[in-house]
DODOVO-619845 format. One line per field, with one value per residue (C-alpha): residue number from 0; x, y, z; residue in one letter. Coordinates in nm, 4 decimals, m for minus. Example, Ala and Ser with C-alpha at 12.3 -4.5 7.8 and 13.67 -1.06 7.14 Angstrom:
DODOVO-619845
seq: (0;1)
X: (1.2300;1.3670)
Y: (m0.4500;m0.1060)
Z: (0.7800;0.7140)
type: (A;S)
end
This chain:
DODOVO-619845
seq: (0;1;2;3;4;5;6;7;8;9;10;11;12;13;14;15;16;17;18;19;20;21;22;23;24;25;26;27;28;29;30;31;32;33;34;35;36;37;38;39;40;41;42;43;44;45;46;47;48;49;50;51;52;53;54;55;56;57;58;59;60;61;62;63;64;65;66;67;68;69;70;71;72;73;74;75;76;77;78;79;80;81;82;83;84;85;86;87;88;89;90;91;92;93;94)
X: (m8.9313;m9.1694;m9.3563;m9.6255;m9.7549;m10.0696;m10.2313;m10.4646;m10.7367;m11.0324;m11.3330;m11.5452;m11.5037;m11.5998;m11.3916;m11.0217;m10.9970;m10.6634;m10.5707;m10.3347;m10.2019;m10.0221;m10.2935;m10.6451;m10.9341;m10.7507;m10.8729;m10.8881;m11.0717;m11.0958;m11.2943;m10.9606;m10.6417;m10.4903;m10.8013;m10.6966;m10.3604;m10.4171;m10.6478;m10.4217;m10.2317;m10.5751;m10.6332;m10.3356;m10.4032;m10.6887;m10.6435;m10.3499;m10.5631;m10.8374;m10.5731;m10.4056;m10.7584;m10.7269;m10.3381;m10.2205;m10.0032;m9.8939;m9.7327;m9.4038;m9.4162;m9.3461;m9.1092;m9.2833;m9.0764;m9.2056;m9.5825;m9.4650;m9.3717;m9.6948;m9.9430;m10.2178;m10.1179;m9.8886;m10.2089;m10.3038;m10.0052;m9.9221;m10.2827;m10.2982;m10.0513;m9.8650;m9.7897;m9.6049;m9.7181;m9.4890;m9.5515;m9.5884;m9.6063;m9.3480;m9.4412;m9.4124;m9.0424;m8.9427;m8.5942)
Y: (m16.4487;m16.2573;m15.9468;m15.8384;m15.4877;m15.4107;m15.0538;m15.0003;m14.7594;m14.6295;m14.7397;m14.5541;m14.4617;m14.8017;m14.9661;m15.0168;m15.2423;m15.3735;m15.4873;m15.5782;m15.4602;m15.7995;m15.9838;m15.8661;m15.9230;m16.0145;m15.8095;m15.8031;m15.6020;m15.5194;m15.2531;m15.1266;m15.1296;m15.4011;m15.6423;m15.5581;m15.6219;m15.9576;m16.1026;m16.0038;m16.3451;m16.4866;m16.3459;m16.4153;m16.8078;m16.7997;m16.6650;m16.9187;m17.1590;m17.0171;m17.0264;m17.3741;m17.5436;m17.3384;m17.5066;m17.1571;m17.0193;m16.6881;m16.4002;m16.2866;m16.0044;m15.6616;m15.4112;m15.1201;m14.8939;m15.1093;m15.0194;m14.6595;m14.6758;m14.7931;m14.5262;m14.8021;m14.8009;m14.4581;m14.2962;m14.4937;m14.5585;m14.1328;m14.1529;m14.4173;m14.6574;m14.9404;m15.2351;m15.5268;m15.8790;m16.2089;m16.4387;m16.7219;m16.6620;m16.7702;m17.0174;m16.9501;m16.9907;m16.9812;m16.6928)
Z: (16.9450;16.7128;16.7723;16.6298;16.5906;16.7559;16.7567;17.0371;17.0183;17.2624;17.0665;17.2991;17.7188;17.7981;17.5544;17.4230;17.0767;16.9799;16.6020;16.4217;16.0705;16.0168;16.0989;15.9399;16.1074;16.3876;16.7077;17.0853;17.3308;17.6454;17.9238;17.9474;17.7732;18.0115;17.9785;17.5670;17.6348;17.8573;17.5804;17.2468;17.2954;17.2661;16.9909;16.7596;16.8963;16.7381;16.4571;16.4021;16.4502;16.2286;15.9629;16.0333;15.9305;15.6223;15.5604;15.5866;15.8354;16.0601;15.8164;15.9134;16.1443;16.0072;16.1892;16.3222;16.1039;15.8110;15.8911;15.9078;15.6355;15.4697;15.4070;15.4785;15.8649;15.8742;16.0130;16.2443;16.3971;16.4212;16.6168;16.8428;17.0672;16.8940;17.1092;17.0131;17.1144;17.1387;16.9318;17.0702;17.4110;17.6441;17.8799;18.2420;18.3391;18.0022;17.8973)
type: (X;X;X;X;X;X;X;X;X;X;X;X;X;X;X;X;X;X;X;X;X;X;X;X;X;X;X;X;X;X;X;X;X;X;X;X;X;X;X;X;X;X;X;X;X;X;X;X;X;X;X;X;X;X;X;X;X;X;X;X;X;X;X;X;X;X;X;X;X;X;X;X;X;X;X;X;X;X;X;X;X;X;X;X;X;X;X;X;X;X;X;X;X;X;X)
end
């Protein structure tokens, strides 16, 4: 399955924002870094969608060593947490 790169940050103490380099403009958020993490999936879906009306699809994923490599993201990525979110998300039961 895919996985996308996410980087999480703490916007502010009451606040974790998750986005991803892949995917501009594509963000999730959260009280905490779980409720972040829980609502990501969200996030991509809808942004798939967003882009399906447009006849456009999903980019390939990039590796995380690939984004390292990219001085646009290199920064962020030394400061904050990368995740990496499925894409898409197994169903339950699914291997």
């Amino acid at each position: 399955m895919p996985q996308y790169v996410a980087i999480i940050e703490d916007t502010d103490p009451d606040a974790v924002s998750l986005w991803f380099p892949d995917l501009p403009g594509c963000i999730s958020g959260g009280d905490d870094i779980d409720e972040a993490l829980e609502s990501a999936p969200d996030a991509l879906e809808f942004y798939a969608q967003e882009l399906a009306e447009d006849g456009r699809q999903l980019p390939p994923p990039r590796t995380l060593d690939e984004l390292k490599a990219n001085p646009e993201f290199a920064d962020d990525l030394r400061k904050h947490t990368a995740v990496l979110i499925e894409w898409p998300p197994r169903e339950d039961g699914e291997e």
